[in-house]
TORLUMLUM-348851 format. One record per residue: residue number from 1; x, y, z of N, C-alpha, C, CB in turn. Coordinates in nm, 2 decimals. Glycine has a CB too. Example, Ala and Ser with C-alpha at 12.3 -4.5 7.8 and 13.67 -1.06 7.14 Angstrom:
2
R drenlum nxx nyy nzz caxx cayy cazz cxx cyy czz cbxx cbyy cbzz
R 1 1.32 -0.57 0.78 1.23 -0.45 0.78 1.32 -0.33 0.78 1.13 -0.45 0.90
R 2 1.28 -0.22 0.71 1.37 -0.11 0.71 1.29 0.00 0.79 1.41 -0.06 0.57
This chain:
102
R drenlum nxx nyy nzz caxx cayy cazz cxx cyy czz cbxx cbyy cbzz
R 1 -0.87 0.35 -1.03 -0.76 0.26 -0.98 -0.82 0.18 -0.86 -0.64 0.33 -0.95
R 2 -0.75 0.09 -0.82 -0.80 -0.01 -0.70 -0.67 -0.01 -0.62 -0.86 -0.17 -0.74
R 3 -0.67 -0.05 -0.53 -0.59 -0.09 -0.40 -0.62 -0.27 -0.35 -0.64 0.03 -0.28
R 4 -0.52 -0.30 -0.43 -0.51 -0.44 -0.35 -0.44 -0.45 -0.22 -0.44 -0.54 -0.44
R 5 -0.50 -0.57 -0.13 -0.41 -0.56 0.00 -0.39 -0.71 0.00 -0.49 -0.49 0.14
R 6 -0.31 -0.75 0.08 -0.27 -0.91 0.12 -0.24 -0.98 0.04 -0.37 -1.00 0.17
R 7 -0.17 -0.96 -0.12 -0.14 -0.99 -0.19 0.02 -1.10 -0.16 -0.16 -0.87 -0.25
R 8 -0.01 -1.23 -0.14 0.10 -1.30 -0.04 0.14 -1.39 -0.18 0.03 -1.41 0.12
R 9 0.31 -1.35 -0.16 0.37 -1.45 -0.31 0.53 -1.54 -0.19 0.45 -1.27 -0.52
R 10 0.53 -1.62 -0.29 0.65 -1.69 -0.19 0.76 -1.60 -0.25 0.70 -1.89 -0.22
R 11 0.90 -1.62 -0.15 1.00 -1.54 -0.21 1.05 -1.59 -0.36 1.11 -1.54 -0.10
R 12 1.04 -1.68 -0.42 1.10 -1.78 -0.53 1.07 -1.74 -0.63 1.07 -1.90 -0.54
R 13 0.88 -1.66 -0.63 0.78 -1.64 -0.74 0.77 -1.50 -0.73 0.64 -1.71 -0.72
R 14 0.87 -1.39 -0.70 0.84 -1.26 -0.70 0.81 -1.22 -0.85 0.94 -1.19 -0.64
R 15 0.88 -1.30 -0.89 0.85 -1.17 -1.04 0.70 -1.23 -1.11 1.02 -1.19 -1.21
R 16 0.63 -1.33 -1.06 0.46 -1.34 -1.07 0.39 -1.19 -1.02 0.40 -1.48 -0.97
R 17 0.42 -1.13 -0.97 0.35 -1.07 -0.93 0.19 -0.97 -1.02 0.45 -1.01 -0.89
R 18 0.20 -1.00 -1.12 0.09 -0.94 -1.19 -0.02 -1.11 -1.22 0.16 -0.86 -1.36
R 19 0.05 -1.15 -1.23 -0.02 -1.31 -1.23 -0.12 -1.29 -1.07 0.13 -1.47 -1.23
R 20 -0.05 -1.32 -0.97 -0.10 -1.31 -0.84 -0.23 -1.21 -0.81 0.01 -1.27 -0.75
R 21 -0.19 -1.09 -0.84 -0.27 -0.97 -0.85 -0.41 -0.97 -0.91 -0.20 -0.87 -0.91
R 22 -0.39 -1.08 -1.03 -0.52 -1.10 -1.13 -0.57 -1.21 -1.04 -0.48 -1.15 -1.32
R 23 -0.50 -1.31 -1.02 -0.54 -1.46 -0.96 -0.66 -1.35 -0.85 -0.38 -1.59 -0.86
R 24 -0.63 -1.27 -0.74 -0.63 -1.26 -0.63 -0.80 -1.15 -0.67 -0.46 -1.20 -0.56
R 25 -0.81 -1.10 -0.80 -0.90 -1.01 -0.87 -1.00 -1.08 -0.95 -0.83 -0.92 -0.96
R 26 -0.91 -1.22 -0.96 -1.04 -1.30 -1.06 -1.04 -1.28 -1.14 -1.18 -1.29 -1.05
R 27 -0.94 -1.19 -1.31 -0.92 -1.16 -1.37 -0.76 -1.23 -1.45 -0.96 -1.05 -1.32
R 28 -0.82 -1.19 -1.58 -0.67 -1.25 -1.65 -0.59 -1.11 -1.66 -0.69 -1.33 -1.82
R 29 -0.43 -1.21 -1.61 -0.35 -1.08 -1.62 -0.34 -0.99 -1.77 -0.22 -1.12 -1.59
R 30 -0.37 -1.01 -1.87 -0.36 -0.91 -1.95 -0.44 -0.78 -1.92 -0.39 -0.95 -2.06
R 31 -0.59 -0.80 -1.86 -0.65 -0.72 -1.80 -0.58 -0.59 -1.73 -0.72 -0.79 -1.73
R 32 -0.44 -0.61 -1.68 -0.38 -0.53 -1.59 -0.32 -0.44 -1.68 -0.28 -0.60 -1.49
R 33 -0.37 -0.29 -1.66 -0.31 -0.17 -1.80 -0.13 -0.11 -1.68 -0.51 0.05 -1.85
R 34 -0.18 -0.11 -1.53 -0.06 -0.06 -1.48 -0.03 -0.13 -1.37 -0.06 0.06 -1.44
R 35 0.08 -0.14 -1.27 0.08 -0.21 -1.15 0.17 -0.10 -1.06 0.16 -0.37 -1.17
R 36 0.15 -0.03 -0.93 0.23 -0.01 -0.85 0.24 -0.03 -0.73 0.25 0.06 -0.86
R 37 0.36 -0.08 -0.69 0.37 -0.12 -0.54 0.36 0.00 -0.42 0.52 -0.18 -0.51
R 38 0.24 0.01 -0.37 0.27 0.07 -0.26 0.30 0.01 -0.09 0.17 0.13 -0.27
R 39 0.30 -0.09 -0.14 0.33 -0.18 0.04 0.44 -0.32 0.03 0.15 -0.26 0.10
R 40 0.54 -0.30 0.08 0.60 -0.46 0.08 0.69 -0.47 0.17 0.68 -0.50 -0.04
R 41 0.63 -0.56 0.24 0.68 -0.65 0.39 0.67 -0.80 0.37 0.57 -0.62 0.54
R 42 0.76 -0.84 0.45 0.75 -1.01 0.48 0.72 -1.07 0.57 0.85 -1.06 0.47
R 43 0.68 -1.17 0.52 0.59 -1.26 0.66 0.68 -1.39 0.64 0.37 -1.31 0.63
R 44 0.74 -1.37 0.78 0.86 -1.50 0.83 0.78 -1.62 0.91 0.98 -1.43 0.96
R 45 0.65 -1.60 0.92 0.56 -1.68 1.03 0.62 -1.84 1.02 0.37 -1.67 0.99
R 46 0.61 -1.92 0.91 0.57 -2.04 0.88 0.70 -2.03 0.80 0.42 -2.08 0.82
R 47 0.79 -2.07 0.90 0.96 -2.11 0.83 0.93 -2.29 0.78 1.13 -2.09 1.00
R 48 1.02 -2.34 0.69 1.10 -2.25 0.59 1.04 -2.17 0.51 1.17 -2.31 0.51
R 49 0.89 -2.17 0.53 0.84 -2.10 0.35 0.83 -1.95 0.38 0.66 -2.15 0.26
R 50 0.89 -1.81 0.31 0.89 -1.68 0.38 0.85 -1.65 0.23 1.04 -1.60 0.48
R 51 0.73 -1.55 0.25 0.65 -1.47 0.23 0.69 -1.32 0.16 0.59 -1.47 0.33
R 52 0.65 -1.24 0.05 0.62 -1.13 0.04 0.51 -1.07 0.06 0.66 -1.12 -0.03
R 53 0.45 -0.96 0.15 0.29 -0.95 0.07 0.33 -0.81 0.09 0.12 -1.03 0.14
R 54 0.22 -0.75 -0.01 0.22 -0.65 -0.09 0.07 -0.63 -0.07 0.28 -0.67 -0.23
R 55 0.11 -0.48 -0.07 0.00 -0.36 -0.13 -0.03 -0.28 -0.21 -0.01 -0.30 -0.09
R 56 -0.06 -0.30 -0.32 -0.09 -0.25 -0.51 -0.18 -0.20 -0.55 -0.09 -0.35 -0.61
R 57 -0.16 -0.08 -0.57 -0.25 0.02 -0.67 -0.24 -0.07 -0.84 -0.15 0.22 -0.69
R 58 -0.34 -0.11 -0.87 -0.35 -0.18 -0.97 -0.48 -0.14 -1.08 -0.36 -0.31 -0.92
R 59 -0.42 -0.03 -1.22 -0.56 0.02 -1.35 -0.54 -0.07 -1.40 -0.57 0.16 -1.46
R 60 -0.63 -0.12 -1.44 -0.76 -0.25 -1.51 -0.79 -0.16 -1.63 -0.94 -0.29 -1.39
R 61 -0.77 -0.24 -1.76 -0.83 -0.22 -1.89 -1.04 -0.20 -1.87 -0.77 -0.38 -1.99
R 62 -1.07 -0.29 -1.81 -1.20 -0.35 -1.76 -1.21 -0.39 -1.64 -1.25 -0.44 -1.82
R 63 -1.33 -0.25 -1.59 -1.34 -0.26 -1.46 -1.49 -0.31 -1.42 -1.30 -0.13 -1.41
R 64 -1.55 -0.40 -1.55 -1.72 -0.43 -1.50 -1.68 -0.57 -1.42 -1.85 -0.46 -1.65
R 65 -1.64 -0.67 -1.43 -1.63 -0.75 -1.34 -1.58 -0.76 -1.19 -1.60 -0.81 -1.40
R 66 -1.58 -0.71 -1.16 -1.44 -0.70 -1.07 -1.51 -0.68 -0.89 -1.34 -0.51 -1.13
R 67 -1.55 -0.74 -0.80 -1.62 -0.75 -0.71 -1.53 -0.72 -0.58 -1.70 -0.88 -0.72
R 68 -1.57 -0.59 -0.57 -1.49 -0.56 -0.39 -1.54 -0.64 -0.26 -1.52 -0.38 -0.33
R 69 -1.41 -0.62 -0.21 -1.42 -0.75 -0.07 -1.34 -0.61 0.00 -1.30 -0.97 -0.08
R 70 -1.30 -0.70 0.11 -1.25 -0.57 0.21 -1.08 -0.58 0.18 -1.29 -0.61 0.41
R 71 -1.03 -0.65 0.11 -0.84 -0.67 0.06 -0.88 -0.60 -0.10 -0.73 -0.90 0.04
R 72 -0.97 -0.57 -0.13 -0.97 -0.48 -0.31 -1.12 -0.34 -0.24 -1.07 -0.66 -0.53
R 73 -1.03 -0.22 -0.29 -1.17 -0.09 -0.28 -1.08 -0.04 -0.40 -1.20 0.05 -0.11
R 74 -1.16 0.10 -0.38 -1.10 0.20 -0.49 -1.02 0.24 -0.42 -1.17 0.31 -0.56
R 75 -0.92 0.35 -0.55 -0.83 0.43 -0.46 -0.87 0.56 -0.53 -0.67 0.40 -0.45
R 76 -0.90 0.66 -0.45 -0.84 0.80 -0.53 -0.73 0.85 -0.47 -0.93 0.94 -0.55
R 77 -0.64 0.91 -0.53 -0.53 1.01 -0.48 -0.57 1.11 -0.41 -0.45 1.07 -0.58
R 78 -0.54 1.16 -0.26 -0.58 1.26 -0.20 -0.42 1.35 -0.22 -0.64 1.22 -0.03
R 79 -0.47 1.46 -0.23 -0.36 1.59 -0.16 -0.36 1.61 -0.06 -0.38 1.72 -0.17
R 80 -0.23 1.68 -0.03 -0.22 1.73 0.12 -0.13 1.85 0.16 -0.15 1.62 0.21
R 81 -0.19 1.94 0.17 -0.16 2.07 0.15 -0.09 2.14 0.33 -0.33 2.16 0.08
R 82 0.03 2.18 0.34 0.08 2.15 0.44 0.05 2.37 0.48 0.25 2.04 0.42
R 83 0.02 2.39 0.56 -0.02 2.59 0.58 0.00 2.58 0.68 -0.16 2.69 0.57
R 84 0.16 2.66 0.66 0.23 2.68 0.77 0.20 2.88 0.81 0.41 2.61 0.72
R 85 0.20 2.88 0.97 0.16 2.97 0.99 0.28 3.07 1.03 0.06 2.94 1.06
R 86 0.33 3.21 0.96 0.44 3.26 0.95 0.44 3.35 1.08 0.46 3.33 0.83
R 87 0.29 3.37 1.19 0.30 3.44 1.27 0.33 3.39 1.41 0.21 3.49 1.25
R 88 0.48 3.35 1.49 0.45 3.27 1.59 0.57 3.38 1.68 0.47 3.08 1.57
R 89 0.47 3.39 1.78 0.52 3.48 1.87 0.62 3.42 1.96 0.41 3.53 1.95
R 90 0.63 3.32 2.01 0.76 3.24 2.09 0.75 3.13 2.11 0.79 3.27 2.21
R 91 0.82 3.02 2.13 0.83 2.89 2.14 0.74 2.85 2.28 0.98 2.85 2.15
R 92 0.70 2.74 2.28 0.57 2.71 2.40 0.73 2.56 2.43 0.31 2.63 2.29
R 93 0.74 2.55 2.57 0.84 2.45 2.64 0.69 2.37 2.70 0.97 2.55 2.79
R 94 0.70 2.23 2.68 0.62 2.18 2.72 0.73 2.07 2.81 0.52 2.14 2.62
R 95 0.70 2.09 2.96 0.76 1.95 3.03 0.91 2.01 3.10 0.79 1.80 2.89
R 96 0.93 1.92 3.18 1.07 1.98 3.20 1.19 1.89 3.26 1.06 2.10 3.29
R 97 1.21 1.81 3.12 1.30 1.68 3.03 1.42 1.76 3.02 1.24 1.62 2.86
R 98 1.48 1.68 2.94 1.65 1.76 2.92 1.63 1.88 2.83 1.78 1.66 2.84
R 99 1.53 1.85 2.74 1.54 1.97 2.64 1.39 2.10 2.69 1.53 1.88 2.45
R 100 1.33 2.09 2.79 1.27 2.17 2.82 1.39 2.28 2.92 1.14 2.10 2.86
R 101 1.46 2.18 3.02 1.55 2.23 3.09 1.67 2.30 3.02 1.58 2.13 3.16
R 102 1.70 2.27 2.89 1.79 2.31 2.81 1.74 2.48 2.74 1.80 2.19 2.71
């Protein structure tokens, strides 16, 4: 999978979004086998015209053409394994704010 970044669509043209993604990859959208959003904020800079841009995990049928820049890398999925420790002898008060004083 890849990670697109800066992916900027006007608010009018949202539902392009796989069009954009290919435009933005150099690729035709059929190429695109999945699309998911991982990022979406707006850019109000340059009124009237307001902005979506997005951050997209995007699998590709064909991945030989496809030339990374620093807005497209790979992605792998990391874990994150949270070990919590059951042995804690007493609470540590750091400071003495309302709730250290409390």
């Amino acid at each position: 999978m890849l990670r697109v970044r800066q992916v900027k669509i006007k608010v009018e043209e949202k539902d392009k979004l796989n069009i954009k993604v290919a435009n933005k990859l150099k690729i035709k959208d059929s190429n695109i086998k999945s699309l998911k959003i991982l990022k979406e904020s707006i850019d109000a800079r340059y009124k009237p015209e307001i902005y979506y841009v997005y951050e997209v995990l995007v699998d590709l049928n064909d991945y030989t053409y496809i030339k990374r820049n620093n807005d497209i890398e790979e992605y792998t999925e990391e874990k994150y394994e949270l070990k919590i420790n059951k042995k804690i002898d007493k609470p540590v008060i750091v400071g003495s704010g309302p709730a250290g004083l409390f």
